[in-house]
N, C-alpha and C positions, 0 to 999 in steps of 0.2 A: 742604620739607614739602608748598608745595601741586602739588607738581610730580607727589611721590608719592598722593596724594590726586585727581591727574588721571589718573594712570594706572590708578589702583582702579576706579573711577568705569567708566574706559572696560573694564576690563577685565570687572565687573557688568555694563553694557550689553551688554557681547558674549556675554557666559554668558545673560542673558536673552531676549537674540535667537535664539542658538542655540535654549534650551530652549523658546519659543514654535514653533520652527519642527519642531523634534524630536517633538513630543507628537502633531500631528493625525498626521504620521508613523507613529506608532507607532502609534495609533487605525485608521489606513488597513489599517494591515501586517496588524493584528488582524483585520480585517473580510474582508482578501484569502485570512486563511488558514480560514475557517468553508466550509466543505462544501456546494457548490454542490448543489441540488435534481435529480435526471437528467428532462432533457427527452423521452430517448425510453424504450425499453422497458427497463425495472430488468433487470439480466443476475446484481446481487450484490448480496445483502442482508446485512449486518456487523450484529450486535445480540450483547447480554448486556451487561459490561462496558466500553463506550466513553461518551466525552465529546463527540462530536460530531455526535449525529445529525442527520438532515437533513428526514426522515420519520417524526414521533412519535418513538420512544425507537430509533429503525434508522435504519445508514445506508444506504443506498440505489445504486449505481452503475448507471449506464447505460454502455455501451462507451467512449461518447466522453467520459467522466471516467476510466476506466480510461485509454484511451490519452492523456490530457492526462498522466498521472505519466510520472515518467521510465523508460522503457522499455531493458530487458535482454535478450540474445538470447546462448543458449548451444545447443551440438549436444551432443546425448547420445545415450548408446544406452540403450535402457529394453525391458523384459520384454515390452513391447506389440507393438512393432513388431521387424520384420528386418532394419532400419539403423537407423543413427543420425537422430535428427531434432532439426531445428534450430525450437526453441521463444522468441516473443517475449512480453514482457508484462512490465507492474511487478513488484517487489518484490514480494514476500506482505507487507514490514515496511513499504513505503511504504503500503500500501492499509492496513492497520490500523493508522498513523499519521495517516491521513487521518480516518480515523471515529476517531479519539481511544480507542484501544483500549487499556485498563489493565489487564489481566487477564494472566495465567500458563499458560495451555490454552487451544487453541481446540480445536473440533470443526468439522471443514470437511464439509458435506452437499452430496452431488447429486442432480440432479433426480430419481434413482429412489432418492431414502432413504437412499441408501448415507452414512456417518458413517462417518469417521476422526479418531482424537485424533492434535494434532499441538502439542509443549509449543511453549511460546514461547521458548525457547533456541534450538531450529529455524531460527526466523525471525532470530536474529542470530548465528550461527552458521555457515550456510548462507546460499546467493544462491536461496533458493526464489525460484520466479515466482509469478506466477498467471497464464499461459500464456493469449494469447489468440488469436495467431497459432501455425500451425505449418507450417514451411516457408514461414514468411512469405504463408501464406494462411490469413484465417478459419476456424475452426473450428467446422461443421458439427455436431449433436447426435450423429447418426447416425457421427462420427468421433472422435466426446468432447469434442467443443466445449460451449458455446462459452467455457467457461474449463477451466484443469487447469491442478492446485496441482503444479509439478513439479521434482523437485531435480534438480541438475546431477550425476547419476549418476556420470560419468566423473570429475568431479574430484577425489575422494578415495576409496579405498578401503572404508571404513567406510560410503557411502553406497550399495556393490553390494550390498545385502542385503535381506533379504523385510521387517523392520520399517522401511527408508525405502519400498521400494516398496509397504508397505502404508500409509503415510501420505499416498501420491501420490493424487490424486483428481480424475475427470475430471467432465465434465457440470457443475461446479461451480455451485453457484446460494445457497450461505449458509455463513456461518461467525459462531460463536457461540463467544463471548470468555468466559471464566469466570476 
């Protein structure tokens, strides 16, 4: 009996050791995943329905938070251009998992006004980017830089058509979560 009773004993101290050591942990993990402030010039502003902002009720990205997400690179051929081009950049689903995006539609805006509705089925359904290299060099305004929202054309059939390429959006500069 007190044998069993030693072994309890040590078993409790080790579950409490553990869960003392687990919590600031998990306090940490929480603190690492909140939406760092952009240092240099905002390139993307995320607002409507998110959880995360970083900037008043918006979240905010400057390139070098874009390029900290994990980066995708696919070639496609697209209605713009006369070859294929090989486009890098996050997720569209990582970047409005970062700003804590809970909404069903976005509206992706560039810098000359232009608005496309783009559902959020899109975004897990498809490997959209939001494209910030092309041909693994920056992208210039004057070339549709310096973001464009762009689906991997070539990989499925269903996405060669005028309603994904009217979804594609270059000059990117806000997307508004509803």
């Amino acid at each position: 009996m007190a044998a069993d009773h030693r072994k309890h004993s040590a078993l409790c101290a080790w579950a409490l050791r553990t869960l003392l050591c687990a919590v600031p942990l998990l306090l940490v993990s929480h603190v690492a995943q909140a939406l760092d402030k952009p240092t240099g010039p905002v390139v993307l502003t995320v607002e409507g329905n998110i959880s995360a902002p970083n900037q008043g009720a918006k979240a905010q990205f400057d390139m070098p938070m874009l390029e900290k997400l994990p980066q995708h690179t696919f070639t496609t051929r697209t209605p713009w251009y006369p070859d294929a081009v090989t486009f890098t950049g996050p997720l569209l689903r990582d970047v409005l998992a970062a700003a804590g995006s809970k909404g069903n539609a976005i509206t992706a805006v560039a810098l000359n006004d232009y608005k496309t509705e783009i559902p959020m089925d899109d975004v897990h359904r498809h490997e959209v980017i939001v494209a910030r290299l092309m041909n693994n060099r920056p992208m210039p305004i004057r070339e549709k830089g310096p973001l464009f929202i762009i689906y991997p054309f070539d990989t499925k059939t269903e996405l060669r058509t005028e309603l994904y390429y009217n979804r594609a959006a270059w000059q990117l500069n806000a997307l508004r979560i509803r």
